[in-house]
C-alpha positions as CSV (number, residue, x, y, z in Angstrom):
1,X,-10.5,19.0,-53.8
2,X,-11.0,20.1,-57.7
3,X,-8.7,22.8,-59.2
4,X,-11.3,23.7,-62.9
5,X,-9.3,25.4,-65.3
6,X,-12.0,26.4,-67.5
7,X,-14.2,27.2,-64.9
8,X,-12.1,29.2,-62.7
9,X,-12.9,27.5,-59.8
10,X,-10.9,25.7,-56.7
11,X,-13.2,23.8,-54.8
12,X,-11.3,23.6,-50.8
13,X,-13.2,20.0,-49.7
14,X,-14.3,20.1,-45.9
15,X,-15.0,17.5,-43.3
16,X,-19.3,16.2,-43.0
17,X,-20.7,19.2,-45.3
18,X,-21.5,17.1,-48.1
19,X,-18.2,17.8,-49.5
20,X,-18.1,14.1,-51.5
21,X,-21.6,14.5,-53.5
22,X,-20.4,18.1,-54.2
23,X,-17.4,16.6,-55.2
24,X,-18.8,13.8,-57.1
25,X,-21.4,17.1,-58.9
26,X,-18.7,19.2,-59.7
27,X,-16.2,16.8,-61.3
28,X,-19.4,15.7,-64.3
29,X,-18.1,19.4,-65.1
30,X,-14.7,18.9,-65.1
31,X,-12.1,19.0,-68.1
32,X,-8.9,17.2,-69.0
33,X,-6.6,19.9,-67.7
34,X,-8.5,20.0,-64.1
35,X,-7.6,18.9,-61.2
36,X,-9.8,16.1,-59.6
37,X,-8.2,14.2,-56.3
38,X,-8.7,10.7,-55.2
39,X,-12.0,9.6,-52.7
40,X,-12.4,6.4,-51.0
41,X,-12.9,3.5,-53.4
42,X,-16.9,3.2,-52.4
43,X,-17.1,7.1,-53.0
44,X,-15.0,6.2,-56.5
45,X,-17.1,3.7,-57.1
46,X,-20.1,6.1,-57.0
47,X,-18.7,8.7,-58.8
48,X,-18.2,6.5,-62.1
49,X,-21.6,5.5,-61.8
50,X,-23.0,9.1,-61.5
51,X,-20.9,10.1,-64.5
52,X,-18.5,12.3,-63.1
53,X,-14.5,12.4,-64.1
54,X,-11.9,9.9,-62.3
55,X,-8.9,11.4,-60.9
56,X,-6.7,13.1,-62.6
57,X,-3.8,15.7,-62.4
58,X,-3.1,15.2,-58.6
59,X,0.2,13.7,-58.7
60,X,3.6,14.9,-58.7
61,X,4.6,15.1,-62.7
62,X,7.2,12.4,-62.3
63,X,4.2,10.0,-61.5
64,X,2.5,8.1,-63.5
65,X,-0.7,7.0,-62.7
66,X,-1.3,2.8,-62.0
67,X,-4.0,0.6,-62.5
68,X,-6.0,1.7,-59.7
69,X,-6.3,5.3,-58.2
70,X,-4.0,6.3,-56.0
71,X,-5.8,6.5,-52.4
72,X,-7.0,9.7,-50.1
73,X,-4.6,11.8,-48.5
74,X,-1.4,12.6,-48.5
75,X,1.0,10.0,-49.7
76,X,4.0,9.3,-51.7
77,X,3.7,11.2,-55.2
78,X,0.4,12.8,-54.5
79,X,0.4,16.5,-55.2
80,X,-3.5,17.2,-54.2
81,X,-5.2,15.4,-52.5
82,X,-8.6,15.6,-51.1
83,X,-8.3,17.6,-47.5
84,X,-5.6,20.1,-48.6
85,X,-6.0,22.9,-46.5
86,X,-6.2,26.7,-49.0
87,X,-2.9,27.6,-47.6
88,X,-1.2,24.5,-49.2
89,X,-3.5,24.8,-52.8
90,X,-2.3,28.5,-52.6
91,X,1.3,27.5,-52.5
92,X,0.9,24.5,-54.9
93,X,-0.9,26.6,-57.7
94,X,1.2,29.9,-57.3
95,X,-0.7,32.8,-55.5
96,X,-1.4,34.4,-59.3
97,X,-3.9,31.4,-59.9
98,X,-5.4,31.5,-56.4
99,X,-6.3,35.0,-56.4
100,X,-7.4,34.7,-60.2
101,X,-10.0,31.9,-59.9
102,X,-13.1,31.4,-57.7
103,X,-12.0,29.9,-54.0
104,X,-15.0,28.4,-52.2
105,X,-15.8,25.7,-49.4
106,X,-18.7,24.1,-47.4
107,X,-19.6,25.0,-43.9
108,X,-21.8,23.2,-41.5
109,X,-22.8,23.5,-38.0
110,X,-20.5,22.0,-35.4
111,X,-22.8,19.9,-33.3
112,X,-24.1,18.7,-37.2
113,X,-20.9,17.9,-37.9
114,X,-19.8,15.8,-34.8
115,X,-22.8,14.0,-34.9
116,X,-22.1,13.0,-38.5
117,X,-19.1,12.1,-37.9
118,X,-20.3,10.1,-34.8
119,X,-22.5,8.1,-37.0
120,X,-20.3,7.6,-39.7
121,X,-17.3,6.0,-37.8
122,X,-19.4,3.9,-35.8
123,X,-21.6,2.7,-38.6
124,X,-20.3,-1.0,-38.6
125,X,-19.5,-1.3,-34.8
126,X,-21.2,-0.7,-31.7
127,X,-21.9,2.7,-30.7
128,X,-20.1,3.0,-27.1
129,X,-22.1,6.4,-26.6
130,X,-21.4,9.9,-27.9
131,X,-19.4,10.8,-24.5
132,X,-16.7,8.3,-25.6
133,X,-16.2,9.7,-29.0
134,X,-15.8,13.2,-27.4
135,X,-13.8,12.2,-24.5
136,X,-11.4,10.6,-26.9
137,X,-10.8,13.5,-28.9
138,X,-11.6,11.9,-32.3
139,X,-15.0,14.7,-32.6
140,X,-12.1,17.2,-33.5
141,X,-11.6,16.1,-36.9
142,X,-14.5,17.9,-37.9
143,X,-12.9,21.0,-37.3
144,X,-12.6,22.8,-40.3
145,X,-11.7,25.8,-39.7
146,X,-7.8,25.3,-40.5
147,X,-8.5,24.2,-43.7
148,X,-10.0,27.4,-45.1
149,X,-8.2,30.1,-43.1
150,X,-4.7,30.7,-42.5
151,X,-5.1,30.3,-39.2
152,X,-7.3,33.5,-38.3
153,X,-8.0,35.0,-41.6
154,X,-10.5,33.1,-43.9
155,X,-8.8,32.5,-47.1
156,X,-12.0,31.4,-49.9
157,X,-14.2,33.6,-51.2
158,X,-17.3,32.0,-50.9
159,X,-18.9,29.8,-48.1
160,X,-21.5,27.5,-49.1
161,X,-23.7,27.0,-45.6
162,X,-24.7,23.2,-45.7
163,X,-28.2,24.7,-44.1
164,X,-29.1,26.6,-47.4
165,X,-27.0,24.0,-49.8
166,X,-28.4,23.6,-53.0
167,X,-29.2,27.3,-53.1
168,X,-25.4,28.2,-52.7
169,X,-24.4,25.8,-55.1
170,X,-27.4,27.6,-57.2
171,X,-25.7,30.8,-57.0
172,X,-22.3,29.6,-57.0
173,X,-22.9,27.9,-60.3
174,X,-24.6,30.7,-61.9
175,X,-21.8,33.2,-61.2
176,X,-19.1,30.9,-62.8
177,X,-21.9,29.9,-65.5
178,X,-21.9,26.2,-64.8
179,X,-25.1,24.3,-65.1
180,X,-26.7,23.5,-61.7
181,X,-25.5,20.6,-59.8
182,X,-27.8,17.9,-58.9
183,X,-26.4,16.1,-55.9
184,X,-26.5,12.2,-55.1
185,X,-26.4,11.3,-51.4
186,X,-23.0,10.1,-50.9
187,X,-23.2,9.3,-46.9
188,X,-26.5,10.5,-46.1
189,X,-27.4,6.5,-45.2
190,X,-24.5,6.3,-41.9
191,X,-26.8,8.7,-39.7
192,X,-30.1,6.8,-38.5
193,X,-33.3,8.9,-38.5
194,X,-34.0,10.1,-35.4
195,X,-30.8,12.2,-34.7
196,X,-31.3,15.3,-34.1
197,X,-28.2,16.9,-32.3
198,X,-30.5,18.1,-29.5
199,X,-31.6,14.7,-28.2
200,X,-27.8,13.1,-28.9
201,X,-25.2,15.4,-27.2
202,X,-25.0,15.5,-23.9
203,X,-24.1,18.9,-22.2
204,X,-21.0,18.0,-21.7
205,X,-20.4,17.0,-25.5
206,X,-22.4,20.7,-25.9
207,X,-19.8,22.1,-24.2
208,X,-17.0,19.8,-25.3
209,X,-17.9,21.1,-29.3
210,X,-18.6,25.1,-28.6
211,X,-14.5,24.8,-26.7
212,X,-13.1,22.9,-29.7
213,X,-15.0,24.9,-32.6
214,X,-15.0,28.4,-30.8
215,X,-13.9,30.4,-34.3
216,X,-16.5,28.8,-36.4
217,X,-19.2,29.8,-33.7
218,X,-17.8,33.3,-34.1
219,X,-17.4,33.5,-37.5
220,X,-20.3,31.7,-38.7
221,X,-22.8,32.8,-35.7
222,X,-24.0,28.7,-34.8
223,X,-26.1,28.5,-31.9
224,X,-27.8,25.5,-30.2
């Protein structure tokens, strides 16, 4: 999640939309007042070596920042942190700077986004089948809907579809009068070639997914 002052920006991060390499893009951009929340320390890692700003203004002001960052999520004198929903940036920032500055998020295709997840957790251990991730729940987490609505109404003001992705960011970059955003490949290497959602859900994870996500098929208009 990145709050850019200059920019006029809030950035809401999402769950497997490419959400870290936008991240990572965005925070190159990024001044000393912005906000700019902690990432894994691999992700970390990556971002200092692609250029981009550490983090920086996420904690409470009473905290001073240590040796090394401060890890995702909530915690202990974190502020921001990386999966804030907009309803807890809104309150956190004052509603005056959300409605001033430019809200917008990442949205993917459910099935895409369960299967990315699939591959990602289960990238150093076997993979039990994709029937067992679904049957324990765990696909959920890609939900993402909570994070940009208030529960029903959708809160940002722009979308960014992952399917047409570097031509949002295109857009969104020119309207804010950024320079355009070349992306590295953050966690692109977890999901094997080969993967296409058709051949690895089941029906039953099908119909698992279109249950769980029902108001991102309906907003967004996903189909198989």
């Amino acid at each position: 999640m990145l709050v850019m002052h200059t920019a006029g920006l809030i950035f809401v991060r999402t769950r497997k939309t490419a959400g870290t390499s936008v991240e990572i893009a965005l925070s190159r951009h990024a001044g000393e007042r912005d906000v700019i929340t902690s990432m894994s320390p691999r992700d970390e890692a990556l971002r200092t070596a692609q250029g981009g700003r550490a983090p920086q203004n996420h904690l409470l002001p009473e905290q001073k920042p240590g040796p090394e960052p401060v890890p995702p999520g909530r915690g202990p004198g974190v502020r921001f942190y990386n999966h804030m929903t907009a309803v807890e940036i809104r309150d956190a920032l004052g509603a005056g700077v959300w409605d001033r500055y430019l809200t917008v998020c990442l949205e993917r295709s459910p099935y895409e986004k369960v299967v990315s997840l699939y591959f990602h957790r289960h990238r150093t251990e076997p993979r039990n089948g994709i029937g067992q991730f679904i049957e324990s729940g765990e696909f959920r987490e890609a939900f993402n809907w909570p994070l940009y609505t208030d529960g029903g109404a959708v809160m940002v003001d722009v979308i960014v579809r992952h399917e047409h992705l570097q031509a949002g960011l295109d857009a969104l970059c020119a309207r804010i009068g950024m320079p355009a955003l070349a992306l590295p490949r953050a966690k692109s290497q977890f999901r094997p070639p080969g993967s296409d959602y058709h051949q690895v859900l089941t029906p039953a994870a099908r119909q698992a997914i279109e249950d769980a996500f029902a108001p991102e098929f309906a907003h967004h208009g996903y189909t198989w």
